[in-house]
py3Dmol code that shows the C-alpha trace and the ligand (Angstrom):
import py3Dmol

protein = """\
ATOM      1  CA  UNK A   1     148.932 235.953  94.286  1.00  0.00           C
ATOM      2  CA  UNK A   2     145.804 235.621  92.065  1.00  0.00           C
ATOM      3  CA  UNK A   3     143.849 238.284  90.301  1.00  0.00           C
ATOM      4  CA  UNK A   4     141.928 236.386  87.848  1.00  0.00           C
ATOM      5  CA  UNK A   5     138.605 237.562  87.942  1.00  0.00           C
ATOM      6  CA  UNK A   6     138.874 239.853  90.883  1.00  0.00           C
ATOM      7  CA  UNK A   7     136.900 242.474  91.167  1.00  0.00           C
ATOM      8  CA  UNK A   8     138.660 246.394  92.069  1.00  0.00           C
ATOM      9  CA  UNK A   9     136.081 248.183  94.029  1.00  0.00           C
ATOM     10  CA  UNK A  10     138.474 249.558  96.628  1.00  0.00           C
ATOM     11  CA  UNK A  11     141.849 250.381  97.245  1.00  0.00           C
ATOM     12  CA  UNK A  12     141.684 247.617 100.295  1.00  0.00           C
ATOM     13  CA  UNK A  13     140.517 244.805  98.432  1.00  0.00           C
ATOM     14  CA  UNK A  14     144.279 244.663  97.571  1.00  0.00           C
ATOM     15  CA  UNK A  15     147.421 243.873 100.386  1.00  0.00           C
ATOM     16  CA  UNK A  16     150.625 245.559 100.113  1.00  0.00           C
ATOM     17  CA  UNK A  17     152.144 242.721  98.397  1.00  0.00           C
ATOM     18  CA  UNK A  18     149.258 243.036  95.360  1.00  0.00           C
ATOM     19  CA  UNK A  19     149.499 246.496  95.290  1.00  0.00           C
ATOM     20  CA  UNK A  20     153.444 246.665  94.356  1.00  0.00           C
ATOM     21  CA  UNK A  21     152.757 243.585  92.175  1.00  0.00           C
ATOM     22  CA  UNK A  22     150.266 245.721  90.135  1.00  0.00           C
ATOM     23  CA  UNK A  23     153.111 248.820  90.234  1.00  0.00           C
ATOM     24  CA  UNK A  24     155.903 245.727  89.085  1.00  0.00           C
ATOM     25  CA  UNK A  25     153.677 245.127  86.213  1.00  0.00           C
ATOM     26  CA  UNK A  26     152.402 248.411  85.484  1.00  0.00           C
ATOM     27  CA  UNK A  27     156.684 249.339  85.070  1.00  0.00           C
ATOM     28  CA  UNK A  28     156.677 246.419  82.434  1.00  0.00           C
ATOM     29  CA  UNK A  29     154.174 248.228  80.659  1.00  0.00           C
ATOM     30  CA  UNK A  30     156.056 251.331  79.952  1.00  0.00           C
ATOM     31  CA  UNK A  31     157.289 250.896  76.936  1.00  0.00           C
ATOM     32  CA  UNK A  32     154.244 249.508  75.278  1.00  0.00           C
ATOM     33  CA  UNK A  33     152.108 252.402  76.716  1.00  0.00           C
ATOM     34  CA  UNK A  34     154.288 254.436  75.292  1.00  0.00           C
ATOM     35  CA  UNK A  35     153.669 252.872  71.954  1.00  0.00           C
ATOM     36  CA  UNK A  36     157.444 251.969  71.550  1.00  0.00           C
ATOM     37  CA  UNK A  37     156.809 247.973  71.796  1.00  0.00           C
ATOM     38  CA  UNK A  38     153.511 246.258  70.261  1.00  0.00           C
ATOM     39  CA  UNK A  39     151.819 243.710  72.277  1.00  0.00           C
ATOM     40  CA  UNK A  40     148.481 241.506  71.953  1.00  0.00           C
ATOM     41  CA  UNK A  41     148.587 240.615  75.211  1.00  0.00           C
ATOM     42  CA  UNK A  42     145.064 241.282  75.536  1.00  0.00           C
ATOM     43  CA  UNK A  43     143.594 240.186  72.146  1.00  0.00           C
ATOM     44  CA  UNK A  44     140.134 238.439  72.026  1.00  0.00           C
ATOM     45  CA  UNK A  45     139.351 240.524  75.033  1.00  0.00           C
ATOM     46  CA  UNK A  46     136.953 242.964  75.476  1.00  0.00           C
ATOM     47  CA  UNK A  47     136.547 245.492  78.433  1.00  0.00           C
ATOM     48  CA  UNK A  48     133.204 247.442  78.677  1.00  0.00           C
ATOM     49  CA  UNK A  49     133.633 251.357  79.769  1.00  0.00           C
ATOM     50  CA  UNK A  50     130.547 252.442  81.254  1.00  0.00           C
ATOM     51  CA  UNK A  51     130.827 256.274  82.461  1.00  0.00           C
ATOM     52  CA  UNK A  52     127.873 257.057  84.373  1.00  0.00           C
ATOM     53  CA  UNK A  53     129.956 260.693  85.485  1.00  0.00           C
ATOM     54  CA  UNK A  54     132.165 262.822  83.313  1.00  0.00           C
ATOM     55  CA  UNK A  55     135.339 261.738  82.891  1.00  0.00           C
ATOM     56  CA  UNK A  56     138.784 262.058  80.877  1.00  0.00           C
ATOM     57  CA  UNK A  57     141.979 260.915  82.438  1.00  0.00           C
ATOM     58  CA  UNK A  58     140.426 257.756  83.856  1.00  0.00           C
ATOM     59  CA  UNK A  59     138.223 256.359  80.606  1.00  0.00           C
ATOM     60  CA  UNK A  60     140.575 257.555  77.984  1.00  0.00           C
ATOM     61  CA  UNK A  61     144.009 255.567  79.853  1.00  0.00           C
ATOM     62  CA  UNK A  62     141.652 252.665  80.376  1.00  0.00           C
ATOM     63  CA  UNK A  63     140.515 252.683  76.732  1.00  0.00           C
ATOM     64  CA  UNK A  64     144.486 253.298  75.406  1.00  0.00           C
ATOM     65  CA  UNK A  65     145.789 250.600  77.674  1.00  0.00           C
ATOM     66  CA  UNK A  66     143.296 248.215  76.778  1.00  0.00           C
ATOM     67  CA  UNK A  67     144.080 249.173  72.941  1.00  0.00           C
ATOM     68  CA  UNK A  68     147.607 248.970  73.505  1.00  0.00           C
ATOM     69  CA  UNK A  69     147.611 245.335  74.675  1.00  0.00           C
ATOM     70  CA  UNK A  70     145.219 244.016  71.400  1.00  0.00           C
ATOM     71  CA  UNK A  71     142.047 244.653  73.558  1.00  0.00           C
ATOM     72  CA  UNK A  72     138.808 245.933  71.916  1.00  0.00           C
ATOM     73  CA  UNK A  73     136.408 248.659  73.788  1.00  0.00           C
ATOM     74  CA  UNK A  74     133.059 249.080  73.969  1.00  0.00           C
ATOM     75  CA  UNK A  75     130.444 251.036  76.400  1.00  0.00           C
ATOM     76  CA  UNK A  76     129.583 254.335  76.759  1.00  0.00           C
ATOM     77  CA  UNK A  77     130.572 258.144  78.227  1.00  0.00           C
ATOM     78  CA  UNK A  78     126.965 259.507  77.925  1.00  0.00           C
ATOM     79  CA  UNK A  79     124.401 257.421  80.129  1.00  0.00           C
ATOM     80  CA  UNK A  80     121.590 259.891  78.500  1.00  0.00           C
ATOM     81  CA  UNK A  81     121.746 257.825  75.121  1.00  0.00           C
ATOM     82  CA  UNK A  82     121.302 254.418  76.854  1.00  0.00           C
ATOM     83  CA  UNK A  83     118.406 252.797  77.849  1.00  0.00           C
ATOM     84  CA  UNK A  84     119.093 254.404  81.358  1.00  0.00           C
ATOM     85  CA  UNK A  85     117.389 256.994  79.849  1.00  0.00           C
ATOM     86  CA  UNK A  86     114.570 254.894  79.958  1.00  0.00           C
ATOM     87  CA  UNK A  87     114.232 254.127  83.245  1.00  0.00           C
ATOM     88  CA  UNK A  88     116.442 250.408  83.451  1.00  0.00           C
ATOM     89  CA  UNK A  89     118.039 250.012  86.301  1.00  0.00           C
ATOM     90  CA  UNK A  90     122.289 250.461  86.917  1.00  0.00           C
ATOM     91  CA  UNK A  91     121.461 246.128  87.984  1.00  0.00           C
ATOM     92  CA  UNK A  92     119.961 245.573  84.796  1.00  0.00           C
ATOM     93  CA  UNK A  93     122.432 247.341  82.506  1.00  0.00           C
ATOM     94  CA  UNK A  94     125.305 245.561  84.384  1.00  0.00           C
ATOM     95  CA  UNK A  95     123.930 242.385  83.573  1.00  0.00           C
ATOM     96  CA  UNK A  96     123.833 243.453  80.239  1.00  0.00           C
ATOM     97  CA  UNK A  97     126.956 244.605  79.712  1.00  0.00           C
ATOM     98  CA  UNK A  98     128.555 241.497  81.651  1.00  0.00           C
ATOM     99  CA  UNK A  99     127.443 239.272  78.524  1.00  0.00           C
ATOM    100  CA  UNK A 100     129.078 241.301  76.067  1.00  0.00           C
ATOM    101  CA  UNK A 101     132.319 241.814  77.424  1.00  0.00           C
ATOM    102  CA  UNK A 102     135.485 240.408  79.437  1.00  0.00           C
ATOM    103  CA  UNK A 103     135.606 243.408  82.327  1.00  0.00           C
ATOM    104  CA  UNK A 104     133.377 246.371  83.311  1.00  0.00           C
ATOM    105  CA  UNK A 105     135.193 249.516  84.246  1.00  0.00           C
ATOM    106  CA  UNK A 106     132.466 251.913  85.595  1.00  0.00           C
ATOM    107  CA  UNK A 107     132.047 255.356  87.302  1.00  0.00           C
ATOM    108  CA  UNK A 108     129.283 256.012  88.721  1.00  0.00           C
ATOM    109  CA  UNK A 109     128.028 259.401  90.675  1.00  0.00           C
ATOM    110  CA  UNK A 110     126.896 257.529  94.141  1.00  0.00           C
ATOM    111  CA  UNK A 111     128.971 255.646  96.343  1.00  0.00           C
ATOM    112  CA  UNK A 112     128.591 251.660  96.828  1.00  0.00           C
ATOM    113  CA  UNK A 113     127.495 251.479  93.163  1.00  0.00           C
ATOM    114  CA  UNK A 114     130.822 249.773  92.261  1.00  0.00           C
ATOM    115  CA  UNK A 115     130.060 247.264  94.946  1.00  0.00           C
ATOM    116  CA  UNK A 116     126.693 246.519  94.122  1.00  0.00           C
ATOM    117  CA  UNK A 117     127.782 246.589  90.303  1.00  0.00           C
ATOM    118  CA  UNK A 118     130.307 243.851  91.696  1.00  0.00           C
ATOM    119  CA  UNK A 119     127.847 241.894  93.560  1.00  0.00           C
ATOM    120  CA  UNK A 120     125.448 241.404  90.545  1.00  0.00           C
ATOM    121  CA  UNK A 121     128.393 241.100  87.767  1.00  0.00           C
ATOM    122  CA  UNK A 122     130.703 237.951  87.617  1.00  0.00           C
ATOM    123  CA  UNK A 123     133.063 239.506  85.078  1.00  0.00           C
ATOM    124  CA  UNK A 124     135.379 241.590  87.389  1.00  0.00           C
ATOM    125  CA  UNK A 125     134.269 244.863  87.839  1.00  0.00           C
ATOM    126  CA  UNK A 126     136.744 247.715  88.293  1.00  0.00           C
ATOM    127  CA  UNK A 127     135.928 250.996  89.993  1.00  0.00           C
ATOM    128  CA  UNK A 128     136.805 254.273  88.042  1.00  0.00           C
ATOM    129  CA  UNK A 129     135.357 256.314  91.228  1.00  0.00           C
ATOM    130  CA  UNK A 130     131.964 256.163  92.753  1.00  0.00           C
ATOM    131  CA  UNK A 131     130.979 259.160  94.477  1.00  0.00           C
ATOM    132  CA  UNK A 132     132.849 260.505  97.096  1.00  0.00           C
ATOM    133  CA  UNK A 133     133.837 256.699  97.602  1.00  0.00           C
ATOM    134  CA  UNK A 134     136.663 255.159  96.405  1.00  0.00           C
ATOM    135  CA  UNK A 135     138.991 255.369  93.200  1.00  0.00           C
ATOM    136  CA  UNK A 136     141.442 252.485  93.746  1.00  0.00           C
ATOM    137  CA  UNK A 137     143.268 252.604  90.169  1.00  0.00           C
ATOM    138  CA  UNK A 138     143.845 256.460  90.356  1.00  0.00           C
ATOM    139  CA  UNK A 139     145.368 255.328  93.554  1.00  0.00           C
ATOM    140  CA  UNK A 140     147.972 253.105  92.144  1.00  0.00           C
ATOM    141  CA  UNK A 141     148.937 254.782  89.744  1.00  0.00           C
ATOM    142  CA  UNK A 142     149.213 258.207  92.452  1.00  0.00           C
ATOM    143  CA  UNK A 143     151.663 254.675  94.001  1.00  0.00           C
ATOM    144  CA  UNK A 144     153.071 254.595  90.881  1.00  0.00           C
ATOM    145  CA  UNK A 145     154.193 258.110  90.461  1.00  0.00           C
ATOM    146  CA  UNK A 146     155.521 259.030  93.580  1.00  0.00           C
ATOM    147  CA  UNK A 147     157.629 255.494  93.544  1.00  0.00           C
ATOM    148  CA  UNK A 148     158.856 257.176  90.660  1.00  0.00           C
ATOM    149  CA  UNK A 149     159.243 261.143  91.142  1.00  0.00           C
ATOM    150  CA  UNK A 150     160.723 259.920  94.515  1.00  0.00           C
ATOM    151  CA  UNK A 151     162.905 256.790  94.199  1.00  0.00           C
ATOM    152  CA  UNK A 152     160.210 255.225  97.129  1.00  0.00           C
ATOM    153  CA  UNK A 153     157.518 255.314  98.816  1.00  0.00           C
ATOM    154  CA  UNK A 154     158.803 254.543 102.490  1.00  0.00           C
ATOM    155  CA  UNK A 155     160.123 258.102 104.547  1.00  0.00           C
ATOM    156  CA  UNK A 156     158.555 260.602 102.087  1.00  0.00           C
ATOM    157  CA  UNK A 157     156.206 263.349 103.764  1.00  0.00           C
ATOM    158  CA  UNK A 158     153.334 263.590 101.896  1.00  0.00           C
ATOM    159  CA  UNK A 159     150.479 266.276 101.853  1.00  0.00           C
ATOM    160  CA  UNK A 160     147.141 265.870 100.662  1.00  0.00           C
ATOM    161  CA  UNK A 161     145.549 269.153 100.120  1.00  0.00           C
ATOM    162  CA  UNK A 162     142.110 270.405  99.645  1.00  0.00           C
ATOM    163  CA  UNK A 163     138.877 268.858  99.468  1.00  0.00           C
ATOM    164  CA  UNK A 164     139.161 265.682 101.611  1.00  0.00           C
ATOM    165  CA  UNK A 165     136.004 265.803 102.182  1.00  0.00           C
ATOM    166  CA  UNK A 166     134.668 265.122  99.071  1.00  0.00           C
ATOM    167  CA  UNK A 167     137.379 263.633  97.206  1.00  0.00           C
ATOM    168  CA  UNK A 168     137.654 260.299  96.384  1.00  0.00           C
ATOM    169  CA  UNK A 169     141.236 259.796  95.364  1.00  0.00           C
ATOM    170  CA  UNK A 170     142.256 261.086  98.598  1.00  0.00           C
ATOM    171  CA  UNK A 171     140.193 258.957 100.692  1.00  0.00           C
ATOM    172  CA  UNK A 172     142.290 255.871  98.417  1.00  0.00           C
ATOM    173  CA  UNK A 173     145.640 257.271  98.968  1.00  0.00           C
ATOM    174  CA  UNK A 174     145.151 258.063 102.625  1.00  0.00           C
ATOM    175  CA  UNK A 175     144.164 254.323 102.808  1.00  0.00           C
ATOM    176  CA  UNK A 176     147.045 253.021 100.581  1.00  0.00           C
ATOM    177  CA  UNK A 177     149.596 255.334 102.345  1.00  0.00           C
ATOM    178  CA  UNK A 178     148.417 253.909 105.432  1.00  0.00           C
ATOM    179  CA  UNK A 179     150.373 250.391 104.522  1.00  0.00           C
ATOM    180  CA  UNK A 180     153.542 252.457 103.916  1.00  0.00           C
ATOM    181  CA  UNK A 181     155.809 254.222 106.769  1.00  0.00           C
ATOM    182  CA  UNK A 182     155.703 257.902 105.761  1.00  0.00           C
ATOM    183  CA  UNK A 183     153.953 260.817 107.735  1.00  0.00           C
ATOM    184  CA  UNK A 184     150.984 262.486 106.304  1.00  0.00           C
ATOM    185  CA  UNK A 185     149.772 265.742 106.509  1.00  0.00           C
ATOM    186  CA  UNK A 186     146.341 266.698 105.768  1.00  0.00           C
ATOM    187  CA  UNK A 187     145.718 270.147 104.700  1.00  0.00           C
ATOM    188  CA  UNK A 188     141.997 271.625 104.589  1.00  0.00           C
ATOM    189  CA  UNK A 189     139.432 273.670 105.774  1.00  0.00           C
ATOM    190  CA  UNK A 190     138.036 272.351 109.105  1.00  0.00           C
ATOM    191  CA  UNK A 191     134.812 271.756 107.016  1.00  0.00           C
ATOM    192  CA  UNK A 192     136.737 269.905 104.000  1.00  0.00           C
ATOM    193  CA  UNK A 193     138.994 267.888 106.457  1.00  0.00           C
ATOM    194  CA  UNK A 194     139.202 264.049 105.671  1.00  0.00           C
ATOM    195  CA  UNK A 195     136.010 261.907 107.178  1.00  0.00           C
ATOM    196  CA  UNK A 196     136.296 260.960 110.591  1.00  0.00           C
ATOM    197  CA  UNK A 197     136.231 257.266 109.689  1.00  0.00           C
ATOM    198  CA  UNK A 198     138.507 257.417 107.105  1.00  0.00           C
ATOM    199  CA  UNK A 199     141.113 258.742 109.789  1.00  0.00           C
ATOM    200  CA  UNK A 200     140.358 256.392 112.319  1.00  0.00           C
ATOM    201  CA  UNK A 201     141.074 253.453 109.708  1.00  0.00           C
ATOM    202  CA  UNK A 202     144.519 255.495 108.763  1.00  0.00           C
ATOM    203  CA  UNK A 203     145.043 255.533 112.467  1.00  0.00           C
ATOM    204  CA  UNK A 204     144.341 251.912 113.249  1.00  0.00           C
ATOM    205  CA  UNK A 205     146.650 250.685 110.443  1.00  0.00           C
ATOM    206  CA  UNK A 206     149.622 253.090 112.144  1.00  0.00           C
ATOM    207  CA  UNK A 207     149.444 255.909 110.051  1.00  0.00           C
ATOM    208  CA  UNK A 208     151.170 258.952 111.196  1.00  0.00           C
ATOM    209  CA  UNK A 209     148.921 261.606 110.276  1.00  0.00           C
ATOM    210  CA  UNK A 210     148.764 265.737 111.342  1.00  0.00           C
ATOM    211  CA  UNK A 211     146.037 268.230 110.132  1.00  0.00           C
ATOM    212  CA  UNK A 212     146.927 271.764 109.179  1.00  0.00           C
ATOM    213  CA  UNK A 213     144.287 274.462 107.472  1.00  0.00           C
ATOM    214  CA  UNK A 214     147.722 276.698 106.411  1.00  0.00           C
ATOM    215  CA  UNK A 215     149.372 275.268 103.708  1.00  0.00           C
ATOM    216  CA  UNK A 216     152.238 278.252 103.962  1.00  0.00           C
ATOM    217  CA  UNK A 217     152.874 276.421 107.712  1.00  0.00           C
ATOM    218  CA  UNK A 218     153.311 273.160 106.298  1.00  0.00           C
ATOM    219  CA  UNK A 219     155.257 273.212 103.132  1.00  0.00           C
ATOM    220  CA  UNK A 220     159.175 273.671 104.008  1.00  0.00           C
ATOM    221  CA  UNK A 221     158.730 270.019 105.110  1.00  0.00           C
ATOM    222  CA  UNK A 222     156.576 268.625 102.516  1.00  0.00           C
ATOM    223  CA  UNK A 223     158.482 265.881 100.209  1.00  0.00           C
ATOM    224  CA  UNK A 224     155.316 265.235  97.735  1.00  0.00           C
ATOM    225  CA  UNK A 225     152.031 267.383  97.787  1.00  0.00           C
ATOM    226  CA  UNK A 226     148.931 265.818  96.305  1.00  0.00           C
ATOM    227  CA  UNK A 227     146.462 268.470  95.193  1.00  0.00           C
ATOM    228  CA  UNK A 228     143.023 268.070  94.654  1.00  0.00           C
ATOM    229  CA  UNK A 229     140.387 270.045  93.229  1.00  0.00           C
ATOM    230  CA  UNK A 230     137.125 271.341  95.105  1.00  0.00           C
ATOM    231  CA  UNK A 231     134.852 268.565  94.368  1.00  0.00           C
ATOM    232  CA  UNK A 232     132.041 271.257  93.274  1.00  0.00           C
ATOM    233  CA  UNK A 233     129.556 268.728  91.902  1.00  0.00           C
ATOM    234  CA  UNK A 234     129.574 267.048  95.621  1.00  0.00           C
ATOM    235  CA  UNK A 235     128.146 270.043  97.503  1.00  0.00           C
ATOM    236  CA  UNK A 236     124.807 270.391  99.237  1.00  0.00           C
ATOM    237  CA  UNK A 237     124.746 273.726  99.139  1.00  0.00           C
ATOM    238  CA  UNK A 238     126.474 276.051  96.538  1.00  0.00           C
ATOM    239  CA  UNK A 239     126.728 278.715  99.019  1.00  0.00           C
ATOM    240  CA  UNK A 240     129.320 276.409 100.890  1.00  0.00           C
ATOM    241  CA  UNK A 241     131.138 275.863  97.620  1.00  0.00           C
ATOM    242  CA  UNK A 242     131.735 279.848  97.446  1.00  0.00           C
ATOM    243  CA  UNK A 243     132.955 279.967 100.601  1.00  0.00           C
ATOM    244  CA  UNK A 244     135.993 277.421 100.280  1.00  0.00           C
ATOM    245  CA  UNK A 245     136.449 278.173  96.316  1.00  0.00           C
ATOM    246  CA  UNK A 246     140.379 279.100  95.411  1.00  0.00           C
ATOM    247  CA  UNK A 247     141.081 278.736  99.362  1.00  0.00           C
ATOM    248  CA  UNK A 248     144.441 276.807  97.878  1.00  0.00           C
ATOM    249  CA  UNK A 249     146.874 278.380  95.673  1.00  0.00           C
ATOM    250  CA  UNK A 250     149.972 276.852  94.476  1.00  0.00           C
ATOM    251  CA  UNK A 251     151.812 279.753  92.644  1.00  0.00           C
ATOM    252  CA  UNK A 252     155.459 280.129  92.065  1.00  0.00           C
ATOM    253  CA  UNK A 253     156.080 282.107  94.974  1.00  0.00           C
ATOM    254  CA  UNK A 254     154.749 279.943  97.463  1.00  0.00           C
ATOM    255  CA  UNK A 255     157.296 277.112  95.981  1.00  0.00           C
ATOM    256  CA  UNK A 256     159.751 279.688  96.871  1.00  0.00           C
ATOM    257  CA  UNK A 257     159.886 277.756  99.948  1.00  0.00           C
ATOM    258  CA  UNK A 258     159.311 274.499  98.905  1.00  0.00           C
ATOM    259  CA  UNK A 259     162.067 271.636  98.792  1.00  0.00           C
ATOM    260  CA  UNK A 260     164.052 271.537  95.911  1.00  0.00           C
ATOM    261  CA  UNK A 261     162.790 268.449  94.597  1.00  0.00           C
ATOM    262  CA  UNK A 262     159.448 268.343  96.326  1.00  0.00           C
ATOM    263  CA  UNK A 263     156.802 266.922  93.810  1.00  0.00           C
ATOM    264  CA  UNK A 264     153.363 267.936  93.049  1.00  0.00           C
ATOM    265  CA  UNK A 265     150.646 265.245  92.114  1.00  0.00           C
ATOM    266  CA  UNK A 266     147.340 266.041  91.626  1.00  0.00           C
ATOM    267  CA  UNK A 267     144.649 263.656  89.920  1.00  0.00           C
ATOM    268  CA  UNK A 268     143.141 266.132  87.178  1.00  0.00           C
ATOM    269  CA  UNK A 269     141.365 268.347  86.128  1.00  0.00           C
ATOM    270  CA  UNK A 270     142.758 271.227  88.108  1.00  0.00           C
ATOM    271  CA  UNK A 271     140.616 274.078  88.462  1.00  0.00           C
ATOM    272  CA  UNK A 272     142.209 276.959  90.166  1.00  0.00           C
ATOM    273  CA  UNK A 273     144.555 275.029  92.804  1.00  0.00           C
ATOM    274  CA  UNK A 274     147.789 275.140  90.414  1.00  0.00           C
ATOM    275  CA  UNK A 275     148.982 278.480  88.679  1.00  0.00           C
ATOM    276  CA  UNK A 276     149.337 277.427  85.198  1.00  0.00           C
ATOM    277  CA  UNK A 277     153.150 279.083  85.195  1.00  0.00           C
ATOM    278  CA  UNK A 278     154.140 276.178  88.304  1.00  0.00           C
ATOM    279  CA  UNK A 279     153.796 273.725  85.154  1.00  0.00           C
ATOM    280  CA  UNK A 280     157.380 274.626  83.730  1.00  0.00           C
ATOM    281  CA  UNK A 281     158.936 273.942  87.322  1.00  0.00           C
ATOM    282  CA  UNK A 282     160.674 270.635  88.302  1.00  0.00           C
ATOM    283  CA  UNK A 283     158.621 270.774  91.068  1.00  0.00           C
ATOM    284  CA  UNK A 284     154.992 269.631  88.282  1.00  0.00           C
ATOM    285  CA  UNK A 285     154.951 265.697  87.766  1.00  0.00           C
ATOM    286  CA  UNK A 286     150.870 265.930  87.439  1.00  0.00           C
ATOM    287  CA  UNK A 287     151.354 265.284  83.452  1.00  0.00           C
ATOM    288  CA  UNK A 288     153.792 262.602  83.982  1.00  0.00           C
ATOM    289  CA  UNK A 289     151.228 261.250  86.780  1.00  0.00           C
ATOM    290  CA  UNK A 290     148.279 261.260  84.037  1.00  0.00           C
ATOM    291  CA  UNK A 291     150.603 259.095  81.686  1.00  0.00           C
ATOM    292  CA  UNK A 292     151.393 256.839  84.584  1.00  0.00           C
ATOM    293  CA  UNK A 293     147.073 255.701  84.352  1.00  0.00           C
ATOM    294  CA  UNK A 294     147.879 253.974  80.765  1.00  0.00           C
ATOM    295  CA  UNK A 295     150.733 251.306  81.918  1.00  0.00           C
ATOM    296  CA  UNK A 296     149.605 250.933  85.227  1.00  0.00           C
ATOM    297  CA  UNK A 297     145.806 250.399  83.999  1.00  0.00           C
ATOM    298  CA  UNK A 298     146.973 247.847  81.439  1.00  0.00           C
ATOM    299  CA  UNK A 299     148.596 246.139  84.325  1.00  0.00           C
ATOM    300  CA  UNK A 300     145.828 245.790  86.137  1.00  0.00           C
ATOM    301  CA  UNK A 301     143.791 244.634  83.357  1.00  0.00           C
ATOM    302  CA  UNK A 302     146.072 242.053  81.981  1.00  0.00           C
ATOM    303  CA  UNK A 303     146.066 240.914  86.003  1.00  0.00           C
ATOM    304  CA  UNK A 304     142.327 240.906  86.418  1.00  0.00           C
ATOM    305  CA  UNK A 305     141.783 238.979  82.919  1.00  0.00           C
ATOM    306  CA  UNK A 306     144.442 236.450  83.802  1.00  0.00           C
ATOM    307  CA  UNK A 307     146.381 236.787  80.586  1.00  0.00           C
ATOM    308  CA  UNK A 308     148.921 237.969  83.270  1.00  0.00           C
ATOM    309  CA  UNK A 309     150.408 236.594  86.245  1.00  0.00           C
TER     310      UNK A 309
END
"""
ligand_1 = """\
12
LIG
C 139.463 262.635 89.892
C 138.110 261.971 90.080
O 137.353 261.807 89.123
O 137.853 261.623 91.222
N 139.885 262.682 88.558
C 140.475 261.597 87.974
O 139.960 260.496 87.985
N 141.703 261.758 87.450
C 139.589 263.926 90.599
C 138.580 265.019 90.372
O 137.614 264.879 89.616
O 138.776 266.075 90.965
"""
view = py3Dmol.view(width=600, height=400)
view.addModel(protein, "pdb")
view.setStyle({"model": 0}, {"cartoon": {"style": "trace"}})
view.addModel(ligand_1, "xyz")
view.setStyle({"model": 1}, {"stick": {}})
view.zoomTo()
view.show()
């Protein structure tokens, strides 16, 4: 297994065998992502954070793990005070960046700019979601958590609900899910349902997938349900944004029926899909599931660098 100087633009760029490597490692990390060990694992290197689309969770784990591990961080969460601004090309600022740092992470609001980022850079490049593409780290570390929550990730049901469509983390973990035997449910509008092609892929690797639109129909069975937000900023048309808005509710009542020790994931920010009162059940992990980005991110990193094996 080698990951020096790999880049991560997608979820399938890694086998099975990588990705539980990177979860193996990421576990390792615990304690120093928690700030209870001190490590310099990654001193002398610096990673480059360039945030071409809003972003919390994802640039703020990378930035702590790589700070954790002796790292240093530069790059940027505005593109409006870079020369961007000026017309330069995402090509051009890549190249830049490359010959300042040790690793790019980027996100980037159109899909296949991690790719082409990639293509151009030959420090690894790692994907923090472009588009509706891909988002393979928030995938492993959604791998991460529910090896966790769960114990496994073989013979779990697990829902992905909401905008499927649009949403890049579940078009990863539909992918990565694919390698593992559970079932899968999708849960959406017909119009938000998960791309054609990313089902047939699913499919072809021997995923066991069913669709639903009622989530009420689905849950007694559900052993982890991954919510996602509306993906707003991806619509065409607002109009079909207000039609599909708060279509997904999960409220206290509804987890009535719910497993006892079903889990609910969901990448962040949540908008209107969780009831803020479902936070205090055992059913929330989404929290723990945020912390999960720091060890599992410095994992990668260390990997990618080749400070790690
Ligand atoms: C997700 C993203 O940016 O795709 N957030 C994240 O990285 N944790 C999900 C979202 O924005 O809805």
């Amino acid at each position: 297994m080698n990951f020096k100087g790999r880049d991560i633009v997608s979820i399938k760029d890694l086998t099975k065998e990588e990705i539980l490597h990177v979860l193996d490692v990421g576990g390792e990390m615990v304690p120093i992502a928690q700030g209870k060990e001190k490590s310099d694992l990654l001193g002398g290197k610096i990673m480059a954070s360039l945030f071409f689309e809003p972003s919390t969770r994802t640039r703020l784990s990378f930035e702590t793990a790589m700070k954790r591990l002796g790292g240093e961080v530069i790059g940027f969460a505005q593109p409006g005070a870079t020369s961007l601004q000026k017309g330069e090309t995402l090509a051009d600022t890549i190249r830049t960046a490359e010959s300042y740092c040790d690793v790019i992470v980027m996100r980037h609001p159109h899909e296949g700019s991690a790719k082409m980022a990639a293509d151009f850079a030959s420090v690894p490049i790692i994907n923090g979601g472009d588009g509706a593409g891909h988002h393979p780290t928030q995938c492993l570390l959604d791998l991460f958590t529910i090896r966790k929550e769960k114990g496994k990730i073989d013979e779990n049901v697990i829902a992905l609900l909401g905008d499927l469509k649009y949403g890049r983390t579940v078009h990863s973990l539909a992918y990565a899910l694919s390698l593992f035997k559970v079932k899968m449910i999708f849960i959406a509008p017909e119009q938000l349902q998960m791309p054609k092609e990313v089902v047939e892929e699913c499919q072809s690797m021997g995923a066991k997938i069913s669709f639903e639109t009622d989530l009420e129909n689905a849950i007694e069975g559900i052993d982890v349900l991954y919510v996602t937000r509306i993906q707003k900023e991806r619509f065409p048309d607002p109009e079909e944004y207000n039609k599909v808005v708060g279509i997904y509710k999960i409220d206290t009542k509804l987890l009535k029926k719910a497993k006892e020790d079903m889990v609910i994931l969901h990448p962040l920010p949540r908008v209107y899909e969780i009831e803020p009162d479902v936070d205090k059940t055992r059913h929330a992990a989404y929290f723990r599931q945020a912390f999960n980005g720091v060890p599992v991110r410095m994992a990668l990193l260390a990997l990618v660098t080749g400070v790690r094996e």
